[in-house]
C-alpha positions in Angstrom: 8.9 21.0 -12.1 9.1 17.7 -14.0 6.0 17.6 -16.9 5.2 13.9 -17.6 2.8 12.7 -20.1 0.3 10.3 -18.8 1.0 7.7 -21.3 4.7 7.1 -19.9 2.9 6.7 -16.1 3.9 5.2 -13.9 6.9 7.6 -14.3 10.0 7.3 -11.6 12.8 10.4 -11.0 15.1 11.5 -8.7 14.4 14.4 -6.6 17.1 14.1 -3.6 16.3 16.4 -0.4 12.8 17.3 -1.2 11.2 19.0 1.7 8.1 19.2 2.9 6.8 21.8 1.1 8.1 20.7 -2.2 6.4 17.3 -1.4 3.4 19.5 -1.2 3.7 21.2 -4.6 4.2 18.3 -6.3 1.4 16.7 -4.8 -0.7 20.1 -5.7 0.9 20.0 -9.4 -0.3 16.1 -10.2 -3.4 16.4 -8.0 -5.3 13.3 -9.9 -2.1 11.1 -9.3 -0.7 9.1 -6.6 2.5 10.3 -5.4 5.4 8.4 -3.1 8.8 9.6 -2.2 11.3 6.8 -1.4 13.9 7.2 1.3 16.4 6.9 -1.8 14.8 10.6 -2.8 12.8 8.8 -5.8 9.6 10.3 -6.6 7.1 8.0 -8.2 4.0 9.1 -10.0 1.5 7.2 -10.7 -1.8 7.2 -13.0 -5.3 6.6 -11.2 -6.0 2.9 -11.2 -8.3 1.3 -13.6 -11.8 0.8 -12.7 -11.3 -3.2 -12.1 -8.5 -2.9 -9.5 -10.4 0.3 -7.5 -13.3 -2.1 -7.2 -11.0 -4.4 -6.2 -9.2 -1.9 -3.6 -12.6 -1.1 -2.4 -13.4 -4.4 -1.5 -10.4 -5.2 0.6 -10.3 -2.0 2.4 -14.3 -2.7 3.0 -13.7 -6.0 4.8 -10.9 -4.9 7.0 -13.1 -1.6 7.9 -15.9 -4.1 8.8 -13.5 -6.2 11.0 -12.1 -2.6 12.5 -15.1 -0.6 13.5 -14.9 -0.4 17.4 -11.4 -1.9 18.1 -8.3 0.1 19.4 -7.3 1.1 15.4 -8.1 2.2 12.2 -7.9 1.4 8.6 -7.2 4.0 5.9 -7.0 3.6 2.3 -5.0 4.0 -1.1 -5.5 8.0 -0.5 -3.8 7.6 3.1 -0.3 8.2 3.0 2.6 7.9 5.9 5.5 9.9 6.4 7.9 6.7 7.3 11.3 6.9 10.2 13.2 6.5 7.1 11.8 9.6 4.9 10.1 7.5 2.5 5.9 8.9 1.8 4.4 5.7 0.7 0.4 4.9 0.8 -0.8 1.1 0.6 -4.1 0.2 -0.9 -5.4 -0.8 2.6 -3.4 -0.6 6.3 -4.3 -0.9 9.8 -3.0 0.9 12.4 -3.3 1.4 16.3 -4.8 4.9 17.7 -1.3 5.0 19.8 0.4 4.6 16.7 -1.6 7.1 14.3 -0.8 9.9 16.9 3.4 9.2 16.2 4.8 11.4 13.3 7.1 9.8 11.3 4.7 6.2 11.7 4.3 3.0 10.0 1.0 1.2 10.2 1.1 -2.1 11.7 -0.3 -3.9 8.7 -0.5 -3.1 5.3 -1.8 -4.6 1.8 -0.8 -4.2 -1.4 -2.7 -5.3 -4.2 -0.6 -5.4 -7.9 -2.9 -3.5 -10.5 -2.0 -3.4 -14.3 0.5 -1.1 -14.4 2.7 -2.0 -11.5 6.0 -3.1 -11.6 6.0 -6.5 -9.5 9.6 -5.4 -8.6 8.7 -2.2 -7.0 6.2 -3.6 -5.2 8.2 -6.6 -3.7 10.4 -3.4 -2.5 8.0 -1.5 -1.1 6.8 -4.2 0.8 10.4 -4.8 2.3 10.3 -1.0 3.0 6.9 -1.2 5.1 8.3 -4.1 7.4 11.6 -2.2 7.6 10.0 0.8 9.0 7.9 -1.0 11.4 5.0 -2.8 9.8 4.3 -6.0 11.8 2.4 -8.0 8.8 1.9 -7.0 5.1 0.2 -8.8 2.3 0.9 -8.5 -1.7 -2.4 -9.3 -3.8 -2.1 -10.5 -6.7 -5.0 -10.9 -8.0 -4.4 -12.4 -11.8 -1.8 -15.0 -10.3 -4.6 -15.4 -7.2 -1.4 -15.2 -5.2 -1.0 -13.7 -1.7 2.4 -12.8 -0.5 2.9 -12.7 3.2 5.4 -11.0 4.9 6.6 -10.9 8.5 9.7 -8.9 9.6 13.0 -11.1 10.3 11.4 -13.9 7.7 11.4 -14.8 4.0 8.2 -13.8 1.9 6.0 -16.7 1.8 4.0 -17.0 -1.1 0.0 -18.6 -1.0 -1.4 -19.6 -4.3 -4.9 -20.8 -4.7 -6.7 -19.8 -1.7 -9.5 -18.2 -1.0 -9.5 -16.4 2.0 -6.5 -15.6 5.0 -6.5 -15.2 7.7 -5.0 -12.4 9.7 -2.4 -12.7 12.7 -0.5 -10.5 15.1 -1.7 -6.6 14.7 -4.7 -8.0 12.6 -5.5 -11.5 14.7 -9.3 -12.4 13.7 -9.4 -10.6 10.4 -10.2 -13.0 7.7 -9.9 -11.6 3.9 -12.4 -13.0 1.9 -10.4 -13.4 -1.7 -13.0 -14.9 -3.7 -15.1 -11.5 -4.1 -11.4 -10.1 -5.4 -10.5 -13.0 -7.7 -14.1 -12.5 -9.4 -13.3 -8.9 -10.3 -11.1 -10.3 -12.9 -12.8 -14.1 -14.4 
């Protein structure tokens, strides 16, 4: 096993072929950390998020909850990971997806949000992104919440980026969510 100190997180290494059960391990070994395997067999490990951006996290995954209770899905959180049709293991901050769907194994929720903390790499992110749509997410949104940018993407389309707003609305998967941005943007002034 790799030993990584938590000042170099978040830390990226190849580990081609890893099964299920080393998947496991590792996840057992770096229990406190957040853990994704790319379909390029590139583990990344990454340190708990700082106090601003969980509050942050928590309210974005409260409002779509809210919106979700009683309707034919369900939302999970930055905990929540997904074993993707390409091999990747990848959790978003905050993703919807249909009962139907949630019974499929590999599966891809339908929409996802990712919200850029501190420590990200914007790069990584932008990918990650690319890799939800590719594996079947219908809508995504990148948060960036000290730019106050959203990034929407759609699959078959360019990103498109929406600077200064205060809430969105949701379309497709999500038609009639509204994201309320102004309680995230605060977090930060």
């Amino acid at each position: 096993m790799v030993m990584v100190e938590e000042s170099n997180l978040p830390v990226t290494f190849s580990a081609p072929g890893l099964t299920d059960d080393q998947f496991a391990e590792l996840c057992d070994r770096y229990a406190g950390y957040r853990i994704e395997y790319t379909a390029d067999g590139e583990v990344v490990l990454m340190p708990p998020t700082d106090p601003e951006t969980s509050i942050q996290n928590n309210l974005i995954a409260y409002q779509l909850t809210r919106w979700a209770l009683g309707g034919p899905g369900m939302v999970t959180e930055s905990s929540g990971g997904y074993l993707l049709p390409n091999g990747a293991r990848l959790a978003p901050d905050a993703a919807w997806i249909s009962t139907t769907r949630m019974r499929r194994r590999p599966t891809c929720p339908q929409f996802v949000i990712e919200l850029l903390s501190p420590s990200d790499r914007p790069r990584k992110v932008l990918a990650k992104m690319r890799e939800w749509i590719d594996n079947g997410a219908e809508l995504g949104w990148m948060i960036d919440p000290r730019a106050r940018t959203v990034t929407v993407f759609r699959p078959g389309l360019e990103p498109e980026v929406h600077t200064g707003i205060t809430k969105l609305e949701g379309e497709g998967p999500v038609a009639g969510f509204v994201l309320d941005l102004e309680p995230i943007w605060a977090v930060v002034e």
